[in-house]
C-alpha positions as CSV (number, residue, x, y, z in Angstrom):
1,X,0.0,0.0,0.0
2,X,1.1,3.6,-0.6
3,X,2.5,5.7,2.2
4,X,1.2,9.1,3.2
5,X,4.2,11.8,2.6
6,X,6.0,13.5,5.3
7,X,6.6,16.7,5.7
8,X,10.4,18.1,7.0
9,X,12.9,20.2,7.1
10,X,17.4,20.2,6.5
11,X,19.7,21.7,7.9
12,X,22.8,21.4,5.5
13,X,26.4,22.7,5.8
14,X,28.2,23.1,2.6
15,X,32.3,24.2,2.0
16,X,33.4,24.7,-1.0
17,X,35.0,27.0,-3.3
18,X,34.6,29.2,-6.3
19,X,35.9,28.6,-9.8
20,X,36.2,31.7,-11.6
21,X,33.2,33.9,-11.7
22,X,30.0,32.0,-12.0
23,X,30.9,28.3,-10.8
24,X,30.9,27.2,-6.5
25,X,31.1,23.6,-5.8
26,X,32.0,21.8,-2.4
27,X,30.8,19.1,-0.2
28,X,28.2,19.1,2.5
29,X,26.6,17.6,5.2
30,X,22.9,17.3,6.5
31,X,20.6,16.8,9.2
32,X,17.0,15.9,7.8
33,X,13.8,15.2,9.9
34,X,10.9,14.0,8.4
35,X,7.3,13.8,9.7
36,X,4.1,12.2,8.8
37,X,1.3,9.4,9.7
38,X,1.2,5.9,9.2
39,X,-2.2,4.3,8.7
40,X,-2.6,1.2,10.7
41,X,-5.2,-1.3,11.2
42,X,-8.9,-0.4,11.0
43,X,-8.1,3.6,10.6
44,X,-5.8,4.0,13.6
45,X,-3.0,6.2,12.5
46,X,0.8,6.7,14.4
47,X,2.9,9.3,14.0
48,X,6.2,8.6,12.4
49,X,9.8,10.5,12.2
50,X,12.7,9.5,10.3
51,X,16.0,10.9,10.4
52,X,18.9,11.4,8.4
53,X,22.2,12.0,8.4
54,X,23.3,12.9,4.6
55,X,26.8,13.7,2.9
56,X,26.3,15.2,-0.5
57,X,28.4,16.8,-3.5
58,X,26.7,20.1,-4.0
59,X,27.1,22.7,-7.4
60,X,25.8,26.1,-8.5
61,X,26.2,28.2,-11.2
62,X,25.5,31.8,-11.9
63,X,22.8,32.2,-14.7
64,X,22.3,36.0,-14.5
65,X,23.3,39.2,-12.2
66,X,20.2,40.8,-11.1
67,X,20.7,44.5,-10.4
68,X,24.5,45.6,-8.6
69,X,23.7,43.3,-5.4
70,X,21.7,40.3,-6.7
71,X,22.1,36.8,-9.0
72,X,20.1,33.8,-10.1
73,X,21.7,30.8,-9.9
74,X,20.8,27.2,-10.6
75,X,21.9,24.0,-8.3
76,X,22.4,20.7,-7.9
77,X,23.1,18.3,-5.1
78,X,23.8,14.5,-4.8
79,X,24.4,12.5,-1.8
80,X,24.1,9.6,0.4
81,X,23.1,8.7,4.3
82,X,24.6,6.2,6.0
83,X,22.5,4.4,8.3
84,X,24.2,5.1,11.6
85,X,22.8,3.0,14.9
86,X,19.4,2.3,14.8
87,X,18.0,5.9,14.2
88,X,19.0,6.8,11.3
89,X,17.6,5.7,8.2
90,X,20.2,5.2,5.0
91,X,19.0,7.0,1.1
92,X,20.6,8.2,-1.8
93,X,19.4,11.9,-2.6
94,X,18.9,14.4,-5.0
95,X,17.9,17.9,-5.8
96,X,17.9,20.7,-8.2
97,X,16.5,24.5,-7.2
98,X,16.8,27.7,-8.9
99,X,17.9,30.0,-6.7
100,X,18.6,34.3,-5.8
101,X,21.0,35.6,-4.2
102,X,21.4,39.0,-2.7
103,X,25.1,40.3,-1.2
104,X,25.2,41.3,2.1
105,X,28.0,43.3,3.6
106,X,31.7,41.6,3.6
107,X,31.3,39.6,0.6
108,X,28.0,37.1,2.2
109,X,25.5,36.4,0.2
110,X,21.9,35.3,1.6
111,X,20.1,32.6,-0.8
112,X,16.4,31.6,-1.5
113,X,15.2,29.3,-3.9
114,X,12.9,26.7,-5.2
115,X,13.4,23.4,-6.1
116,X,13.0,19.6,-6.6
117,X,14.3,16.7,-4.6
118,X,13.6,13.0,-4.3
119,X,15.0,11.5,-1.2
120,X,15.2,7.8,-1.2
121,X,14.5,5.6,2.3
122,X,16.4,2.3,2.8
123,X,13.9,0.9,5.7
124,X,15.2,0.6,9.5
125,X,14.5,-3.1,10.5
126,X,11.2,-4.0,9.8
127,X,10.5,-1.1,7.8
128,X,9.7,-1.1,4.0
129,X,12.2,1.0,1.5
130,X,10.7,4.0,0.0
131,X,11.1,6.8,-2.3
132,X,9.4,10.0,-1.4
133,X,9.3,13.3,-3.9
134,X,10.1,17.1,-2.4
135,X,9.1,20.5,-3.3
136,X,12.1,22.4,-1.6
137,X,12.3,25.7,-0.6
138,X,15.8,27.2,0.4
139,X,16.7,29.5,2.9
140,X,20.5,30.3,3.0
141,X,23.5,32.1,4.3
142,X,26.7,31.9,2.6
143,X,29.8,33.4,4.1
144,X,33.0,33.6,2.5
């Protein structure tokens, strides 16, 4: 039977560098928590939270300066979680997101964007394996 999807959030931390003008790439690592309800017998529901500790290649590129302080720029992530003791749940993950960027003072940059993710969940015991889809919205600080 199909599962119910979960909502969440990620925190991720990302270092990296800057190739020339437009190009950042690095490598990142994340705390997700998912929530949601599981259906049970005869319409009992439970609640349910999984957890994830992803590592992840991530890669943006500058597609257009927007005024003298803004940019859009497109990225990518693609990553793995281990399954570490019995809480955390192990998935490969992905995500794309289109992104703007505004420069605040010394050189940081604040970043919000859009996006699309599907985050893959290798079960815990018992569990079944499952593939969930994400509509992502970003919420950033980078600092250089």
């Amino acid at each position: 039977h199909e599962l119910p999807a979960m909502n969440g959030y990620q925190f991720q931390f990302i270092f990296g560098k800057q190739y020339q003008d437009r190009l950042y790439y690095g490598l990142g690592f994340g705390n997700d928590t998912y929530r949601g309800k599981l259906n049970i017998d005869q319409g009992s529901t439970v609640e349910r939270k999984i957890q994830m500790l992803p590592l992840f290649g991530d890669a943006r590129y500058k597609i257009a300066e927007v005024g003298m302080l803004g940019s859009i720029s497109a990225s990518a992530n693609l990553g793995y979680a281990p399954r570490i003791g019995g809480t955390y749940m192990r998935g490969a993950l992905g995500k794309i997101a289109l992104n703007y960027e505004h420069l605040l003072a010394d050189n940081s940059f604040v970043n919000i964007g859009v996006g699309y993710g599907a985050q893959q969940f290798n079960g815990l015991s018992k569990q079944a394996s499952f593939t969930q889809q994400q509509v992502v919205i970003n919420l950033g600080l980078f600092v250089k």
